[in-house]
C-alpha positions in Angstrom: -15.5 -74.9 102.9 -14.8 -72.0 100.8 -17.0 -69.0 99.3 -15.5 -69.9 96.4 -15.3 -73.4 94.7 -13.8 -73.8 91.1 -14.6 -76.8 89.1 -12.7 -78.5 87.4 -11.7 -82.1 85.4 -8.5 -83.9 86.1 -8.3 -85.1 82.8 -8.5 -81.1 81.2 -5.8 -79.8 79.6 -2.8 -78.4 81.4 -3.7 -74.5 81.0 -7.0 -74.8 83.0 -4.9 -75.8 85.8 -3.3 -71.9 86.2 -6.9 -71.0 87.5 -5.1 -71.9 91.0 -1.9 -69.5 89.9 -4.2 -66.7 88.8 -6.5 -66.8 92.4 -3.6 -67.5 94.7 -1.6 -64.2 93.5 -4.8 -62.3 93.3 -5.2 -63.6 97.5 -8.3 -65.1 97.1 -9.2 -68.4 99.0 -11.1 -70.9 97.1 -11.7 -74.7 97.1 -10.6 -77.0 94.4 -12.9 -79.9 93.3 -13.6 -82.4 90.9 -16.8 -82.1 88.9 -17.6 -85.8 90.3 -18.2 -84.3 93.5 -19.6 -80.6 92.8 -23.2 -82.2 93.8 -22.5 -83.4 97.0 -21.2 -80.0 97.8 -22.8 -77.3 96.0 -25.4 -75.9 98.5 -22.5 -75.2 100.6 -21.3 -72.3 97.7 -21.5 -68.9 97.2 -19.8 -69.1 94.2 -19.0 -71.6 91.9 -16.8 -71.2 88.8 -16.9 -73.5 86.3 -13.6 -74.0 84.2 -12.5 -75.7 80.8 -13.5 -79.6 79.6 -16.5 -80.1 82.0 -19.0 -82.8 80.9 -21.7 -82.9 83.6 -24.0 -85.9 83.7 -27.8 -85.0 83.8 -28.0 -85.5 87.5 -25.0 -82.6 88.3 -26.7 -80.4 85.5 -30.0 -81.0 87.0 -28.1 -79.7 90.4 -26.7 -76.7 88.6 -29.7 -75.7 87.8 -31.3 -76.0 90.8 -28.7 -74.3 92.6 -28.7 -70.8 90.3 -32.6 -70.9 90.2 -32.7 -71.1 94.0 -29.9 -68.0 94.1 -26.7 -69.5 93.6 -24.3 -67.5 91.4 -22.0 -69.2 88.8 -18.8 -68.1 86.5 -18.4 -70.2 82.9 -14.8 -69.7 81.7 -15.2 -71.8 78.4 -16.6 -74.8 79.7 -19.4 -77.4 79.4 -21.8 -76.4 76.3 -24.7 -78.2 78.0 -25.5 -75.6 80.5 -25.7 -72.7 77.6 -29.4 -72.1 78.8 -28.4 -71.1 82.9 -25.8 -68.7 81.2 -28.4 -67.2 79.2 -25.9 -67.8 75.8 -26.4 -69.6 72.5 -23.3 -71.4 71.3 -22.1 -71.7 68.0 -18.4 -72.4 67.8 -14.7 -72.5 68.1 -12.8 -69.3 67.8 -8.6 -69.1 67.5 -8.2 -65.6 68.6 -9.8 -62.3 68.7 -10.3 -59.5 71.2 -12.7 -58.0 73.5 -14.5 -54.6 72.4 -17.7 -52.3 73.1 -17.2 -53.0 76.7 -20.1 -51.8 78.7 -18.6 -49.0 81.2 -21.4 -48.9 83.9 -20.7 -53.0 84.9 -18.1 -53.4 88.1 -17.1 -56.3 85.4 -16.2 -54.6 82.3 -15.3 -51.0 83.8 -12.1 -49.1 83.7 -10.6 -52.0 81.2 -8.0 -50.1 78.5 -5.8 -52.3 76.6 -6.7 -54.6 73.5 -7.5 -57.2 75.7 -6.1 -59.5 73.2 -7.3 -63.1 73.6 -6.3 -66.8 72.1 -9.2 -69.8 72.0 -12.8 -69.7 73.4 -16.1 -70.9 72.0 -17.7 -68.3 70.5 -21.8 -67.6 71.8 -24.4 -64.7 71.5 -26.7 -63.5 74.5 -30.2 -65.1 74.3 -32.0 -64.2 77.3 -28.8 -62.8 79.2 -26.9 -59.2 78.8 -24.1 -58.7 76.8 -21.6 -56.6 78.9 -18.4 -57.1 75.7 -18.7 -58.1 72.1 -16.2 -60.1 70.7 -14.2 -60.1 67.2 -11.8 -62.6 65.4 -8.2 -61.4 64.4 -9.2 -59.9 61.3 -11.7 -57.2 63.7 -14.5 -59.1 62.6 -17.9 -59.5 64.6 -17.7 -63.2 66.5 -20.8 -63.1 69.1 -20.4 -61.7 72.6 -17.9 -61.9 74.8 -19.2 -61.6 78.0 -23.1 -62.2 79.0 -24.6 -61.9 82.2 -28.0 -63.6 83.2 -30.5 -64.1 85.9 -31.4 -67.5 85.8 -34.6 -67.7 88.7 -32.8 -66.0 91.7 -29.7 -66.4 90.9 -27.1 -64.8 89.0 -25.0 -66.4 86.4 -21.6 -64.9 84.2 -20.2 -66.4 81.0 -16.8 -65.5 79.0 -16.8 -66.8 75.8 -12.5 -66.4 75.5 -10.3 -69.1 77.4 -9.1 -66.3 79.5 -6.7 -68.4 81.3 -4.9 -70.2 78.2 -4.7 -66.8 77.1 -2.6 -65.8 80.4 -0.2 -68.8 79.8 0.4 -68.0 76.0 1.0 -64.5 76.6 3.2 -64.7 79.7 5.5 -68.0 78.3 5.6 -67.2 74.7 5.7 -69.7 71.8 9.0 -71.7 72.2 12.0 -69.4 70.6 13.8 -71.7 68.3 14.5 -68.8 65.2 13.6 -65.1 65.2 10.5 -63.9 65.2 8.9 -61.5 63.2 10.0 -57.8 63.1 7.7 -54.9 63.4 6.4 -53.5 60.2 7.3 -50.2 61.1 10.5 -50.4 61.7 10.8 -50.0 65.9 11.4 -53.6 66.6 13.8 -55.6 64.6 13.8 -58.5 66.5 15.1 -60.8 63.6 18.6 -59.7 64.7 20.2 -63.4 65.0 20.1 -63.7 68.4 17.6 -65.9 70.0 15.8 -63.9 72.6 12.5 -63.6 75.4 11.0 -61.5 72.3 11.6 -63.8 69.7 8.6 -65.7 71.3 6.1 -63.4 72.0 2.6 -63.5 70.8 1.2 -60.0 70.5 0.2 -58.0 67.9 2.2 -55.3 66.3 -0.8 -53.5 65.2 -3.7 -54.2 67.8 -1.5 -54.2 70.8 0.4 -51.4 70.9 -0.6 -47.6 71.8 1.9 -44.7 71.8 2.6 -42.6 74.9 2.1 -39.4 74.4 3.7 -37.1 73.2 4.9 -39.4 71.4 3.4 -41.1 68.1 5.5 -44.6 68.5 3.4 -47.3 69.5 4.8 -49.4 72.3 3.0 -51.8 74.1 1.7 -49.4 76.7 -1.7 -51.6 78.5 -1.0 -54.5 80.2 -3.0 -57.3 78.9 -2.7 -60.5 80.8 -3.0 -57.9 84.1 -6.7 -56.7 83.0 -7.3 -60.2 82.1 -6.7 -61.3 85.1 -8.7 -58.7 86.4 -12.0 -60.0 84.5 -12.3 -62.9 86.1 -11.3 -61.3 89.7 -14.3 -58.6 88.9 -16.7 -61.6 87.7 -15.8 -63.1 91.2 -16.8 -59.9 93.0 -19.6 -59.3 90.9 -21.1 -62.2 92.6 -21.0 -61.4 95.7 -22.4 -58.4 95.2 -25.3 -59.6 94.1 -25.5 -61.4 96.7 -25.1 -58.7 99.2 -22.0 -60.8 100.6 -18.7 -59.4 101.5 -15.5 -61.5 100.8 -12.0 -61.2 102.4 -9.0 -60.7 99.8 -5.3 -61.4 101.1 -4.0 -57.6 99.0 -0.8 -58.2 96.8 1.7 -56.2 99.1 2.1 -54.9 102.9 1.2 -51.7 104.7 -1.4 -50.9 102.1 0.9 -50.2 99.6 -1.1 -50.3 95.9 2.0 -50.5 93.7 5.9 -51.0 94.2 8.8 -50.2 91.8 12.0 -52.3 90.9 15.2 -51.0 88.8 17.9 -53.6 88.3 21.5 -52.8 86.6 23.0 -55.2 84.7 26.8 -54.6 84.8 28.0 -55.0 81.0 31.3 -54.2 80.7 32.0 -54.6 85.0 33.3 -50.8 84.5 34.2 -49.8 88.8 33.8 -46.6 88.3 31.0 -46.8 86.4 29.2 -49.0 89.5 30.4 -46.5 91.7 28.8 -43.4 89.9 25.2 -45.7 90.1 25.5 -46.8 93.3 25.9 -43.1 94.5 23.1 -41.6 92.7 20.8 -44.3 93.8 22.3 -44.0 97.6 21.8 -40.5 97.4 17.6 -41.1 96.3 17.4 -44.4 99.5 16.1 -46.7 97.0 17.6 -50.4 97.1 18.4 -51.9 93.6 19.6 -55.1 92.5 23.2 -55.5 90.5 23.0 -58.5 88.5 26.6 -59.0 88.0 28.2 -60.8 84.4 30.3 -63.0 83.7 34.0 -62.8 83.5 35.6 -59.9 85.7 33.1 -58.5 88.1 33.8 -55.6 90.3 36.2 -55.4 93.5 35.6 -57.2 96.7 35.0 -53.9 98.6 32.1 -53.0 95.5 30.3 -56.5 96.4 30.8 -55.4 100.4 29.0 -52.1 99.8 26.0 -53.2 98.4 25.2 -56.0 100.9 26.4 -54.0 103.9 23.9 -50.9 102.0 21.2 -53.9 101.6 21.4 -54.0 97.8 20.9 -57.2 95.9 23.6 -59.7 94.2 22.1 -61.5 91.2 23.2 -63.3 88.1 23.5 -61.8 84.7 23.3 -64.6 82.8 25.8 -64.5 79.4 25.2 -66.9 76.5 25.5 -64.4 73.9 29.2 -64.1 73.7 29.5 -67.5 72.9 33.1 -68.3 74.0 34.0 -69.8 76.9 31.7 -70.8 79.6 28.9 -68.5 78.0 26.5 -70.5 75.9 22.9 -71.4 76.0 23.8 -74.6 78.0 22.4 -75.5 81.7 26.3 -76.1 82.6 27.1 -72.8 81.3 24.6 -71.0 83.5 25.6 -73.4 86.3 29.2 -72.3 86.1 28.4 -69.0 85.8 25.6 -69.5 88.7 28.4 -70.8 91.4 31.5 -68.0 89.8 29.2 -65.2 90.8 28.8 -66.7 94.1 32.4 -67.0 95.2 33.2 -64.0 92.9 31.2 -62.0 95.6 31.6 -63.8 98.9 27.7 -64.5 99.4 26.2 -68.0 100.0 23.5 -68.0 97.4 22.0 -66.3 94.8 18.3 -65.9 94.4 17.9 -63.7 91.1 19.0 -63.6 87.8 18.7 -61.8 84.5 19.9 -62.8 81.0 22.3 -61.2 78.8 20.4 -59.0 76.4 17.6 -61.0 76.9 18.4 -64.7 75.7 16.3 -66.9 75.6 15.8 -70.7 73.9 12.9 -72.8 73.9 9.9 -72.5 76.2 10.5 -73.6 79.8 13.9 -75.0 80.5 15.4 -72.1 81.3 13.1 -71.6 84.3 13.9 -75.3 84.9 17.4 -74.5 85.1 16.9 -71.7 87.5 14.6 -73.8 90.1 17.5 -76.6 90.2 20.0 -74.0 91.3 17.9 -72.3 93.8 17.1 -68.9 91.4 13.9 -68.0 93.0 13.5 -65.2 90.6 14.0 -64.2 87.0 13.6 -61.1 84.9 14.3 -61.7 81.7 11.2 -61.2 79.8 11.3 -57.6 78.7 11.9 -55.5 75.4 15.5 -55.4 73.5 14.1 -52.8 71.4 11.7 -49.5 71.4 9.0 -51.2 69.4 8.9 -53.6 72.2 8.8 -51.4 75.3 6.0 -52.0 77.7 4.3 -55.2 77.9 5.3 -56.9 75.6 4.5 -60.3 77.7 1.3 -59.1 79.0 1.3 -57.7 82.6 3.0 -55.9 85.4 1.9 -58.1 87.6 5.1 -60.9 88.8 4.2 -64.4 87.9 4.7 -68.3 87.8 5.1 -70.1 84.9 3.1 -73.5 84.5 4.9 -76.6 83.5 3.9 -79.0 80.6 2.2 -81.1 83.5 0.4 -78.5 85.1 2.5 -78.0 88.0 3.6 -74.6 89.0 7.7 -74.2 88.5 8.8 -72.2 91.6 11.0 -69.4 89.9 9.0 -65.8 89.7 9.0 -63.7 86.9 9.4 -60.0 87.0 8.5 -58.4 83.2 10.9 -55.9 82.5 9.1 -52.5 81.1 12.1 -50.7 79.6 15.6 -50.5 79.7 17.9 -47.1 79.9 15.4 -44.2 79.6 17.2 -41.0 77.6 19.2 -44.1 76.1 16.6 -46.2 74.3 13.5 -44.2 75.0 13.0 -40.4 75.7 12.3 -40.0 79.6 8.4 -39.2 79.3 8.1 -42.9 78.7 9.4 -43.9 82.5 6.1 -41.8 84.1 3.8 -43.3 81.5 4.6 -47.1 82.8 4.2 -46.3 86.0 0.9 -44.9 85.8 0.1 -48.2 83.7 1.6 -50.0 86.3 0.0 -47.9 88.9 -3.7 -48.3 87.6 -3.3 -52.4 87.7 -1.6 -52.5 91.0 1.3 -54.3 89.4 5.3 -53.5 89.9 7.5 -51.0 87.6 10.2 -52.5 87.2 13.3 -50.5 84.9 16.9 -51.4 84.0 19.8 -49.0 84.2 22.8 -49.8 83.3 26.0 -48.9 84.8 27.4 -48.2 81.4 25.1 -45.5 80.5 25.2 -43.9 83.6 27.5 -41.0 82.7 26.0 -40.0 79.6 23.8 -36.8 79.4 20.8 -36.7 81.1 20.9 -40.5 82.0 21.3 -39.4 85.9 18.5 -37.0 86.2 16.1 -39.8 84.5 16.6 -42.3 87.1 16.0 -39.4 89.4 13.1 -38.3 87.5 11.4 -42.0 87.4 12.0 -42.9 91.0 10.6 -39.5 92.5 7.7 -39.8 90.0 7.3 -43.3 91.4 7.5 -42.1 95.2 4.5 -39.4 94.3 2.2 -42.8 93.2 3.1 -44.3 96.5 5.4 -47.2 94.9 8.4 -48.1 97.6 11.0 -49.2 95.4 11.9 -52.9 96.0 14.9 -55.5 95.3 14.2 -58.6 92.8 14.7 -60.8 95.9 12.3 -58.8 97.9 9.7 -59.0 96.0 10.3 -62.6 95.9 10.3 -63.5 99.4 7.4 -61.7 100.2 4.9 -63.4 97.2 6.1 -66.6 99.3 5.3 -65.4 102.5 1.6 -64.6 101.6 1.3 -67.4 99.7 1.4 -69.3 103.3 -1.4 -67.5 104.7 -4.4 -68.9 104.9 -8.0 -67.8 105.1 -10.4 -70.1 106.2 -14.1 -69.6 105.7 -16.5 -70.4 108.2 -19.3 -69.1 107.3 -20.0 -66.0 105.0 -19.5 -63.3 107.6 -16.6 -65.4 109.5 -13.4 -66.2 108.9 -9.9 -67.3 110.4 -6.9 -66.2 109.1 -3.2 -68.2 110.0 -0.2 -68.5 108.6 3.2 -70.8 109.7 5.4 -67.9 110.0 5.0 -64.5 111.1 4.3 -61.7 108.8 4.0 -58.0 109.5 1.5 -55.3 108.2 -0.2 -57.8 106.5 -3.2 -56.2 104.2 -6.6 -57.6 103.6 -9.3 -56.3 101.7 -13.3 -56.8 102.3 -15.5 -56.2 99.6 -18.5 -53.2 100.9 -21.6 -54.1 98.4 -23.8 -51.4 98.2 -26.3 -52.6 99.8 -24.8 -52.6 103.0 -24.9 -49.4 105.0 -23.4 -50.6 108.3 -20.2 -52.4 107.5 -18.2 -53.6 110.9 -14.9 -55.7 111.3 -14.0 -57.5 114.5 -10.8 -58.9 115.1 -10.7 -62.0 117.8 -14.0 -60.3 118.9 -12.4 -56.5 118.7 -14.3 -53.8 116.3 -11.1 -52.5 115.0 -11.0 -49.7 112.4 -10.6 -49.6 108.8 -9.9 -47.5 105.6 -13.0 -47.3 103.0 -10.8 -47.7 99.8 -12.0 -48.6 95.9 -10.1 -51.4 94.0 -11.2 -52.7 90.6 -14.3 -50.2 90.9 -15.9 -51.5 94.1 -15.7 -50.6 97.9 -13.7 -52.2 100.1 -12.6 -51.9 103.9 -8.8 -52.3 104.4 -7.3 -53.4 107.4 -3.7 -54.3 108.0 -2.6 -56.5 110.7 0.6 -58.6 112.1 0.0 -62.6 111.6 2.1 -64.3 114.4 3.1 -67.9 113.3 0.6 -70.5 114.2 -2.1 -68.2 115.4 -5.3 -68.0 115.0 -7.0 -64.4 113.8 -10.7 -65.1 113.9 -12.7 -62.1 112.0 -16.3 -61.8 112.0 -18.2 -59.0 109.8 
């Protein structure tokens, strides 16, 4: 059994479900149960998290409690009132939306936190005899309780968050469904009522709470990543708990050879302009960075074009057109399946695993991803700003993600947020090295558009030189769509299996090189040790989400066994 056991109901509704979405991509093993069975197996946790529309009989609350009072440690993401008193909170009600504020900077939990952190549904609470680490307020920046409390309940060690943290993730990632334009900024930057039905038409930020400007500049863009530092609470919460229990935990790390970032530019080829695409290709052949072309419909390049970039390892992807509107290009799945199986013969390959729409079109909520997963699109990238007021984040993180269907099943078709498109073009170049050090501080990717068109206009050239060596000093590799694709499903097959807290075994069904894990150091102990199939192997004291860890990378050969023991 794992370290970790989240709780949940069958019966809850379908967002609590992305609690498995969130911990998969941050690599960190858990067990999923029913609350009908938590007290048959709770002694066996180090951690148990607690998740949406619990209703524990007395018996399993007695059990709760007995578990934290003899030193268990427990997480409450907005679930069953009854066990306010272990969480040290009062509850009073129902909130809609708000944000967390007054963070308290000296907690691993609440440190190092910088965007609005913007939140939708939660039950509002106060601390009673636990310790309020964040306040929280309603939209209108009014006081609503506390956000986040943290108790000692006998020995053990208990954390409560009053926001629905993970319905906030969905809303913010997969919008509101786009069926009209939405509402343009009030001052001015992002006119997104503009008649055509796009990813931003469905987004759920604020204008005014959301956005920060990158200096030097005074336009507010949407600068912090929301849904990444999110995402990070309940990761922190996680390790916060084993800390106090002076445990270490192993973390499968997002990317290979220790790498804490990576960088992405795509080029979608508007206009299919050859020497255009051969001006871009050269300038990104000359820096050794691999991009992906995502090709529109009609015309495309020449057959030697399409040669070049696979034999120079570039990536072929779709640039989805229903914005023209004529033939074969509307918002229909047999449009985009025509357009899907031109591309493919157009340039000679025998499939297609990324796309990105046509000035960002978008319809609906989920059927476009629906669309994609039927024709084998493993990847997508079309949520990302049209216009300056929207640069950033404006769908909440760098980080690539799933989106969860209306039945609480995962749709297998990554999504890559777009930060910007065309630096000099739409945005002055400063703005490039601000995302990536956004990017950069969440461990998420950077991924820009340049397009073809604009590549011989002043200055365009040096900014993608600018970004990419800016990138390369923050240790970001620059990646393809489909790369980063492939290798979020190859860690997603290893497995870490807990045998006891200072033992584990690591497999996986198919190789995978310089694979890199992560052990959390608490500071209590002084004499930290990692053997490997009973090895003491080396590692690399590091700091990640303000703690210590010990990194190792290691090969994983298919079907093997790697037992470690700390």
């Amino acid at each position: 059994m794992c370290q970790i056991v989240v709780v949940l109901d069958p019966n809850s509704r379908t967002t609590v479900f992305y609690i498995e979405e969130i911990l998969a991509h941050a690599g960190i093993s858990y067990d999923l149960i029913h609350a009908r069975d938590l007290g048959h197996q709770i002694d066996l946790c180090t951690v148990i998290i607690l998740i949406g529309d619990l209703h524990f009989d007395q018996s399993d609350r007695n059990k709760i409690e007995e578990y934290v009072k003899s030193g268990g440690t427990a997480i409450w993401l907005n679930s069953d009132p009854t066990l306010s008193e272990i969480f040290g909170v009062k509850l009073t009600e129902e909130i809609e939306e708000g944000y967390l504020i007054e963070l308290e900077t000296s907690s691993t939990i609440t440190s190092g936190l910088q965007s609005s952190l913007h939140v939708f549904g939660g039950t509002k609470f106060h601390a009673t005899t636990g310790t309020p680490l964040a306040k929280l307020v309603d939209i209108q920046y009014q006081p609503a309780g506390d956000a986040i409390v943290e108790n000692r309940y006998g020995k053990g060690y208990t954390i409560a968050l009053a926001a629905d943290l993970i319905g906030s993730i969905v809303l913010i990632q997969q919008g509101i469904p786009v069926t009209q334009d939405g509402q343009p900024a009030p001052d001015g930057s992002a006119s997104i009522d503009d008649d055509i039905l796009k990813t931003e038409d469905g987004f759920v930020l604020n204008w005014k709470w959301d956005r920060t400007p990158i200096v030097p500049s005074t336009q507010p863009v949407f600068l912090e990543p929301i849904t990444d530092e999110l995402r990070e609470l309940i990761v922190k919460a996680i390790l916060r708990c084993f800390e106090v229990k002076s445990q270490s935990t192993p973390i499968l790390w997002y990317y290979p050879r220790g790498l804490k970032s990576i960088a992405m530019m795509s080029h979608d080829s508007d206009h299919n302009d050859q020497q255009l695409a051969w001006s871009l290709l050269n300038v990104t052949d000359q820096l050794n960075i691999k991009t992906t072309w995502c090709i529109i419909y009609p015309g495309g390049y020449i057959p030697e074009f399409y040669q070049k970039l696979q034999d120079w390892d570039y990536e072929i992807a779709l640039h989805f057109d229903a914005l023209t509107k004529k033939t074969y290009t509307n918002w229909t799945q047999d449009d985009f399946n025509y357009q899907h199986q031109w591309l493919i013969q157009e340039a000679g390959i025998p499939t297609l695993k990324s796309n990105k729409n046509h000035y960002t079109r978008w319809e609906n909520r989920l059927e476009f991803f629906h669309w994609c997963q039927a024709k084998g699109i493993e990847v997508d990238q079309s949520k990302g700003p049209s216009k300056h007021g929207t640069i950033g984040f404006p769908f909440g993180g760098s980080h690539p993600w799933y989106p969860i269907d209306d039945n609480g099943k995962r749709i297998n078709v990554l999504e890559i947020n777009m930060l910007t498109q065309d630096l000099v073009i739409t945005c002055p170049v400063f703005y490039g090295r601000g995302l990536i050090d956004s990017v950069s501080r969440h461990y998420g990717i950077a991924h820009f558009l340049f397009h073809p068109a604009h590549i011989e206009k002043p200055n365009v050239r040096d900014a993608v030189i600018d970004v990419v060596e800016y990138a390369h000093l923050q240790g970001m590799e620059w990646w393809t769509s489909e790369q980063i694709g492939d290798w979020e499903q190859k860690r997603r097959q290893i497995r870490i299996i807990h045998q006891r807290h200072d033992r584990f075994t690591i497999t996986s069904p198919i190789s995978v090189g310089s694979v890199t894990f992560i052990f959390l150091i608490p500071d209590t102990i002084n004499d930290f040790s990692i053997q490997i199939d009973g090895r003491l192997i080396d590692w690399k004291p590091i700091s990640i989400y303000g703690c210590n860890f010990a990194e190792i990378i290691i090969d994983i050969a298919a079907n093997q066994e790697i037992k470690v023991q700390l």
